[in-house]
C-alpha positions as CSV (number, residue, x, y, z in Angstrom):
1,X,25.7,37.6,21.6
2,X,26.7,35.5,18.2
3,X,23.3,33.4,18.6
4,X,21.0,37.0,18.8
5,X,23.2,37.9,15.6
6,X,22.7,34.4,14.0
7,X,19.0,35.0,14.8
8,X,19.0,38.5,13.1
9,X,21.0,36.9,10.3
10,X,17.7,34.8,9.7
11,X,15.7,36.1,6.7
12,X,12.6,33.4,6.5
13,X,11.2,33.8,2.8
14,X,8.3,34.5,1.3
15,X,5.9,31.9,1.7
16,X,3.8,32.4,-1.4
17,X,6.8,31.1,-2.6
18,X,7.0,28.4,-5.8
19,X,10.4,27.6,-7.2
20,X,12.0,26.3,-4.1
21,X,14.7,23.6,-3.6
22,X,12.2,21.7,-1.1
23,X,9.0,22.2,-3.7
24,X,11.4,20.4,-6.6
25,X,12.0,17.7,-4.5
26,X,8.7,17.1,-3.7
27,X,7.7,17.1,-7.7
28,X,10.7,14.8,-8.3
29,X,9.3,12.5,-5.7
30,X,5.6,12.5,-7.9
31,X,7.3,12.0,-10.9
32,X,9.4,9.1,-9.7
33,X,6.3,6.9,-9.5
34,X,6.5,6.9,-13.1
35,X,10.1,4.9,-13.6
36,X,9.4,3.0,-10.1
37,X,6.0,1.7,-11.9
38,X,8.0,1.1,-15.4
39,X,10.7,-0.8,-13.2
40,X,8.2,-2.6,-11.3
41,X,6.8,-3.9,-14.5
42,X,10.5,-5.1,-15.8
43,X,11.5,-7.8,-13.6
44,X,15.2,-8.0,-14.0
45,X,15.2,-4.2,-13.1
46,X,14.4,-5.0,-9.4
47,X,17.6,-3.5,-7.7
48,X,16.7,-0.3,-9.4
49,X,13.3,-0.4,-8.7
50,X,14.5,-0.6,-4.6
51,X,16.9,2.3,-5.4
52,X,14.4,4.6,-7.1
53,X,11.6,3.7,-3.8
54,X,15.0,4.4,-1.5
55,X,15.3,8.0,-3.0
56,X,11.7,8.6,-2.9
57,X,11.4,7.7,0.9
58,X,14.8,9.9,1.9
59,X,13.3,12.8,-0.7
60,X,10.3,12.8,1.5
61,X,13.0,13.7,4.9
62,X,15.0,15.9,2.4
63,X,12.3,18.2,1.2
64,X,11.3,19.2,4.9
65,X,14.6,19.3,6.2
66,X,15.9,22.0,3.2
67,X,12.5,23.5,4.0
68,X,13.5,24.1,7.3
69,X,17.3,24.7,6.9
70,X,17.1,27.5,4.0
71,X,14.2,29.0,5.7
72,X,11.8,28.2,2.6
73,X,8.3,26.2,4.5
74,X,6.3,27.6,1.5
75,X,2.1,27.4,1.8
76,X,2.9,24.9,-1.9
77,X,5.3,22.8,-0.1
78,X,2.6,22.2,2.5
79,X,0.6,20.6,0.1
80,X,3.0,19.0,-2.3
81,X,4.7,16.7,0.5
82,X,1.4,15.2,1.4
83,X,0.4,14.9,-2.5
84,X,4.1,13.2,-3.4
85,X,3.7,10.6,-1.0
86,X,0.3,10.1,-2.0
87,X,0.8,9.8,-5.7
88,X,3.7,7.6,-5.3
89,X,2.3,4.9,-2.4
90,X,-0.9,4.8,-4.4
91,X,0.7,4.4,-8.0
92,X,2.7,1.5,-6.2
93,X,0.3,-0.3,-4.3
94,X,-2.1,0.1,-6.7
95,X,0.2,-1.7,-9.1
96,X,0.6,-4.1,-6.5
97,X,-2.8,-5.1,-5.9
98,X,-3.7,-5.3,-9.9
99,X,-0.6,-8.1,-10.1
100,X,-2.1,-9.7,-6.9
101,X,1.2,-9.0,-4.1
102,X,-0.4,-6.4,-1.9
103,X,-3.9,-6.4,0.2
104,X,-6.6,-4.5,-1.5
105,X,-7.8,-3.4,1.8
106,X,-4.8,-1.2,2.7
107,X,-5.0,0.3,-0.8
108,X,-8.9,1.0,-0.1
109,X,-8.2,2.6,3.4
110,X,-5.0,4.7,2.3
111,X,-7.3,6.1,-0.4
112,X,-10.6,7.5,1.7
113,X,-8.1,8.5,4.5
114,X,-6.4,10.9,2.0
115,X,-9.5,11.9,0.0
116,X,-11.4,12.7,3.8
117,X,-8.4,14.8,4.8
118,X,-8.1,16.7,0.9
119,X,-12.0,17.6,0.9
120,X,-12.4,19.4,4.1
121,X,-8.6,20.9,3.3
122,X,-9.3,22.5,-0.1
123,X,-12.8,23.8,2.1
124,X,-10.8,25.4,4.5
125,X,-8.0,26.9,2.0
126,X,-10.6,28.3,-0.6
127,X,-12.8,29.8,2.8
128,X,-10.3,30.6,5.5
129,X,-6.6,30.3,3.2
130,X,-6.0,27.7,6.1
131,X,-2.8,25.4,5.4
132,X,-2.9,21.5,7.2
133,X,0.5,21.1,8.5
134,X,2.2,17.6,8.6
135,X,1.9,15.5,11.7
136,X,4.6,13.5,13.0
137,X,2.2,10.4,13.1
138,X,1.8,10.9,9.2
139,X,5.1,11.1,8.7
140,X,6.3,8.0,10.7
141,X,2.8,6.7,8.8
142,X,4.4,7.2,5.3
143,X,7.6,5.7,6.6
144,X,6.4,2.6,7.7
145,X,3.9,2.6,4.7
146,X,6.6,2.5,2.1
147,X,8.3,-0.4,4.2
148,X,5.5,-2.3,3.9
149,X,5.2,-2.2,0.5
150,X,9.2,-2.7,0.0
151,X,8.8,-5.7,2.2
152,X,5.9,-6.5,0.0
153,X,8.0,-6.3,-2.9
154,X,10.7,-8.2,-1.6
155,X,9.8,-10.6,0.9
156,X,12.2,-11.6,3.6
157,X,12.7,-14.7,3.6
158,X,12.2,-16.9,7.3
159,X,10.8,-13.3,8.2
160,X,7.9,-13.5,6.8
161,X,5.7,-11.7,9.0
162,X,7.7,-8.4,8.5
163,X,5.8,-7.8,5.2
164,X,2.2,-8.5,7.7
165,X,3.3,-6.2,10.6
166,X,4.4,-3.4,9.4
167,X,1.0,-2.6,6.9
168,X,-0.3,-2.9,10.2
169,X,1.5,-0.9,12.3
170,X,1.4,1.6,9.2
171,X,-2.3,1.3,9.6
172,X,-2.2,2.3,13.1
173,X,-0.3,5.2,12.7
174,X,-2.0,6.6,9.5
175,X,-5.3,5.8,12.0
176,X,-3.8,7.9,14.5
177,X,-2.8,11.1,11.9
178,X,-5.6,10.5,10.5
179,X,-7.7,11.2,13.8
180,X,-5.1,14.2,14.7
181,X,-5.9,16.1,10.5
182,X,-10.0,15.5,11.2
183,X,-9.9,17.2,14.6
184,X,-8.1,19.6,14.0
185,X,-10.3,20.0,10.4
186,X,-13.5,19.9,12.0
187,X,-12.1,22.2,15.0
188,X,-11.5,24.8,11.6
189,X,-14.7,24.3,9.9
190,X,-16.6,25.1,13.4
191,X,-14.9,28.2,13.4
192,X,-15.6,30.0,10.3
């Protein structure tokens, strides 16, 4: 009996939504590439670079799970979680790779994934007002992704593999989201 009133309790919002706790986390995640770069280029500031790539990685769990939890999964949100971690792994590796500590190809591949999901995306929203959902596999992709580049940035000493194994395992799994958006994409566009 409580749970049915719980449930009726349950108001989910609007989801043309804008201003929502989970959307300003997702914009203070973008704009955090902007100290984490400015750190990066300050070397005695590495401890804070770390924290500010820590927050960034736990904003990107925070902004789905208030999403969830006040009932706010906005069709914005959808796309400004995807375009946070995107704008802060690029800004990052891309940095990276111009000071010579990170593999040009993974910065190379992480680009056309993104750009050959966004196309066919925007297609779909401006022709159908379709919204791509997050996949788990992206998710755990973005994880592992920003490991990679925090091992990158910090190499572990006698483990010096860790840096090597987990851009490829985050390669694999952005692979395997990757895979998952296009069919899904393609199964859209064949639709209309």
């Amino acid at each position: 009996m409580t749970k049915e009133i719980d449930k009726q309790k349950v108001k989910i919002t609007d989801p043309e939504r804008i201003l929502t706790v989970a959307n300003m986390i997702s914009m203070g995640r973008a704009l955090l590439a902007i100290p984490i770069i400015y750190t990066l280029e300050n070397p005695g500031m590495s401890t804070i670079t770390f924290l500010l790539i820590v927050i960034a990685v736990l904003s990107d769990a925070a902004d789905g799970y208030f999403a969830r939890r006040a009932h706010e999964v906005t069709h914005l949100g959808k796309w400004l979680d995807p375009i946070a971690d995107f704008i802060v792994i690029l800004a990052v590796t891309s940095y990276l790779v111009l000071v010579g500590k990170f593999p040009v190809w993974f910065f190379f591949f992480f680009i056309i994934r993104y750009v050959s999901i966004a196309i066919p995306a925007i297609y779909l929203l401006n022709h159908t007002h379709f919204f791509l959902s997050a996949n788990w596999w992206g998710k755990w992709a973005i994880g592992i992704s920003a490991m990679a580049v925090i091992f990158h940035l910090y190499p572990v000493g006698t483990l010096g593999w860790l840096p090597e194994i987990t851009l490829w395992i985050a390669t694999v799994l952005l692979s395997i989201s990757w895979f998952g958006y296009i069919q899904t994409l393609i199964r859209k566009i064949r639709a209309i």
